[in-house]
C-alpha positions in Angstrom: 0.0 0.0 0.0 2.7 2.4 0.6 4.4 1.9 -3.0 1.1 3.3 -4.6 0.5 6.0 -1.8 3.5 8.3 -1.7 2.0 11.0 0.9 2.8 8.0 3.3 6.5 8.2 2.2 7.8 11.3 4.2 11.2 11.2 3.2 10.6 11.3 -0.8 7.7 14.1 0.4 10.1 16.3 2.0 12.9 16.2 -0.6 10.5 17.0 -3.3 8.7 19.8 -1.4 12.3 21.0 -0.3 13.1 21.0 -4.1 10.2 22.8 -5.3 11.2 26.0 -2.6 14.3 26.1 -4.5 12.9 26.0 -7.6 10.5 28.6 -6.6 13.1 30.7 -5.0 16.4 30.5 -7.7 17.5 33.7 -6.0 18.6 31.8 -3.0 20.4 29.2 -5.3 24.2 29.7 -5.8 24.7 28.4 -9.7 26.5 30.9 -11.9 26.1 33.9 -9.9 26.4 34.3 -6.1 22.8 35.2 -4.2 22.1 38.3 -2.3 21.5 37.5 1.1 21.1 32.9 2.4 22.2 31.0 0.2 19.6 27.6 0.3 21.1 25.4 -2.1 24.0 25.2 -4.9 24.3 23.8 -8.3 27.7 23.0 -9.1 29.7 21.0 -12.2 26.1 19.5 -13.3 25.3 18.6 -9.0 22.8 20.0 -6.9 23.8 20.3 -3.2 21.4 21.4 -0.4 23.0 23.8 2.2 23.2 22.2 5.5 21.8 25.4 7.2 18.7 25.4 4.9 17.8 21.6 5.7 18.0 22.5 9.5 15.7 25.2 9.2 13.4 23.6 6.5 12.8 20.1 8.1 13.1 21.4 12.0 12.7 18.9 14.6 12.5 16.1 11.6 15.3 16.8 10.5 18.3 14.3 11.7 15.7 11.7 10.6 14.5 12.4 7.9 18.4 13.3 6.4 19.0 9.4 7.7 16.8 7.9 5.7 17.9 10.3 2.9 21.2 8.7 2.6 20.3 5.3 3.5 17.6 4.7 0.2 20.3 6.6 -1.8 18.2 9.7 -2.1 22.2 11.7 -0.9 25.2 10.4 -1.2 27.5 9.6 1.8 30.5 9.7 3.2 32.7 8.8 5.7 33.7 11.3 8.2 35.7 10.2 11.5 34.1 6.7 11.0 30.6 8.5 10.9 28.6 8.1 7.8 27.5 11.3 6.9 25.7 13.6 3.8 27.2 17.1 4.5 31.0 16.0 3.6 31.0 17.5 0.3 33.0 20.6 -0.3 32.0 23.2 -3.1 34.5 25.7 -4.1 33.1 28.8 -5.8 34.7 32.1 -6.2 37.8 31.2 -3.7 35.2 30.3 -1.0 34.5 27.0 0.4 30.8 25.5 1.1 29.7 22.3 2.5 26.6 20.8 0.7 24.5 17.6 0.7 24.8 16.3 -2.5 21.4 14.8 -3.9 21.6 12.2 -6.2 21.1 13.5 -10.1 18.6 10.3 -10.7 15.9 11.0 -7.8 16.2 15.0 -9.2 15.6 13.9 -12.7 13.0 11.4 -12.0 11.2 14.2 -9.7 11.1 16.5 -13.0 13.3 18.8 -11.5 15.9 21.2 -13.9 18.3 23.6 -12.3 21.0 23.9 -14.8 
């Protein structure tokens, strides 16, 4: 029942509704230019990566969770970081700064009908 009735399926709910603020809101994504003000997400070398900060404030007291299950279906890649398996290891360089991002997989973007290059 819970493959045909994805509002069950909160982690896949969340990335998509996560996905459609940024869509909704390209000034807040760092791609070719940098944004005035938070920066919610970046698009780098054909990736997308989620900003740490904006996942915290976006999924709240879900968020630990919900960022779990991310990584274990495969939704974010992981890494290993002091024998901790985590999603926000991944650092962007842009303009001679340095970001940390979750990196989503390009699949679950493209079969969400998603586009931010």
């Amino acid at each position: 029942m819970s493959k045909t009735n994805k509002a069950m399926d909160l982690p896949i709910v969340e990335l998509q509704n996560a996905l459609e603020d940024i869509d909704a809101n390209r000034n807040k994504l760092y791609a070719d230019y940098e944004p005035q003000g938070t920066i919610n997400a970046f698009f780098h070398n054909g990736d997308f990566y989620f900003a740490p900060a904006y996942l915290k404030q976006r999924l709240g007291l879900n968020e630990n969770q919900i960022r779990y299950l991310w990584m274990k279906r495969g939704l974010t890649d992981t890494f290993i970081n002091r024998d901790n398996e985590v999603d926000y290891n991944k650092v962007i360089k842009k303009n001679k700064r340095s970001y940390r991002g979750v990196l989503v997989n390009r699949e679950i973007i493209e079969q969400l009908g998603f586009n931010f290059s």
